[in-house]
C-alpha positions, 0 to 999 in steps of 0.5 A: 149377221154380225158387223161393226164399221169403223168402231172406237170406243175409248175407257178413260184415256185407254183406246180399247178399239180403234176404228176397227171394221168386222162382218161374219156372214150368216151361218159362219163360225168365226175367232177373234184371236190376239193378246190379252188387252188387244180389244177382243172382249170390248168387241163382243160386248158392243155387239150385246149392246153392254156397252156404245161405241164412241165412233161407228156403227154396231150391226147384229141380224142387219139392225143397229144395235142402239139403246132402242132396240137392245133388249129385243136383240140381245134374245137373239144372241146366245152368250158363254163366258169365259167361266161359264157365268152360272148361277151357284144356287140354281142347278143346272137345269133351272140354269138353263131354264132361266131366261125362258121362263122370265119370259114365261115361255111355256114349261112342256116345250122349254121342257123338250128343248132343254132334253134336246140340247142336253142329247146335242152337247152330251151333257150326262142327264143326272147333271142337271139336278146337280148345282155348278160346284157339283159339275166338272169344269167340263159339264159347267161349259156344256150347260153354259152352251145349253143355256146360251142356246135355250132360246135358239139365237140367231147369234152365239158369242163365246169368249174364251170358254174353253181357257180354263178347262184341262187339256183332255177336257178341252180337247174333247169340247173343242171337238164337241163344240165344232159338231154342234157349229156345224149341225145348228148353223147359226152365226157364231163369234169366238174369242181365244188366245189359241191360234189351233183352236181357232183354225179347228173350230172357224171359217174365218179368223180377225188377228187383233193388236192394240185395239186394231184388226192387224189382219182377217181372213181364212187361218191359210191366210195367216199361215202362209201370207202374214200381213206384218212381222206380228202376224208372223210372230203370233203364228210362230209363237203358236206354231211348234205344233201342227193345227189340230187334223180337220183345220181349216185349210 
């Protein structure tokens, strides 16, 4: 569903990815994980199509991603921003109703989804007459979630959503969140600093460093067969905690 072979794209004298080589499989819940700057966000934005590689190839539902197809893909892909990316002067509900009805997709059943995805991300039902400053970081997630999915993707892309959130509010949707990957089954990509949360919410992560995937695999992986010493420090530095119970094996 989601691959890129052997991509580099460069911003000015900074090489952002360096031949970087990535597929996840239809119905798999993936993270990229690694510092800040290593190419984690570069990665999400060719697969929309925001931005072209300078080298390689970018595939999204087995087609590639180019000027004359990326409009139609990017309605395939479902996206959550770090810090939800809504609309202040709109309330959640005509959030989430946006893009369905720039494509005047009809009201009864954007009406119906929109009531099924507020039940699927346990978002409470007042909230979504209430405006984004009126919403808990929390509730901003949950109805940035229901309008990534409004016009059931194929694909959803997640970066960073849960950074910003309390722990008690992160942990809940972190739960939440892998109850949702598993009942809709879809493709999903999700960048994070945190090496837990990946192991709790993926199949299959990708350790980025300097533009590069340094190693990919299951979090077993990672844990017990580090492919060099930054593998083994990254783990270290995340490691004085146990992964969440239910992690991947």
């Amino acid at each position: 569903m989601l691959e890129l072979r052997e991509v580099s794209k460069r911003f000015g004298t900074h090489l952002a990815l360096a031949g970087v080589s990535l597929q996840l499989g239809r119905g798999v819940t993936g993270a990229l994980l690694g510092i800040s700057g290593s190419g984690k966000s570069t990665v999400l934005r060719l697969l929309l199509g925001l931005i072209e590689p300078d080298a390689g190839e970018v595939y999204v539902s087995g087609e590639r991603v180019g000027r004359e197809n990326v409009r139609a893909l990017r309605l395939r892909i479902g996206y959550v921003a770090q810090d939800g990316g809504l609309f202040a002067h709109l309330s959640a509900f005509d959030n989430v109703a946006l893009m369905a009805r720039h494509l005047r997709r009809p009201e009864a059943p954007l009406r119906e989804r929109i009531a099924m995805l507020r039940e699927l991300v346990r978002l409470p039902a007042a909230a979504l007459a209430r405006y984004p400053i009126e919403l808990s970081g929390g509730e901003r997630q949950r109805v940035s979630l229901m309008r990534a999915l409004a016009l059931d993707p194929d694909v959803l892309l997640l970066d960073e959503p849960l950074a910003a959130l309390d722990p008690i509010t992160r942990a809940d949707l972190q739960q939440d969140l892998r109850e949702i990957f598993r009942s809709l089954s879809k493709t999903v990509l999700l960048v994070t600093h945190d090496l837990r949360e990946a192991a709790f919410l993926s199949e299959f992560v990708a350790l980025m460093r300097q533009g590069a995937i340094v190693q990919q695999g299951r979090f077993s992986d990672l844990l017990h067969q580090p492919a060099d010493d930054f593998v083994r420090r990254f783990v270290a530095a995340q490691s004085s905690l146990p992964p969440p119970a239910g992690s991947a094996p």
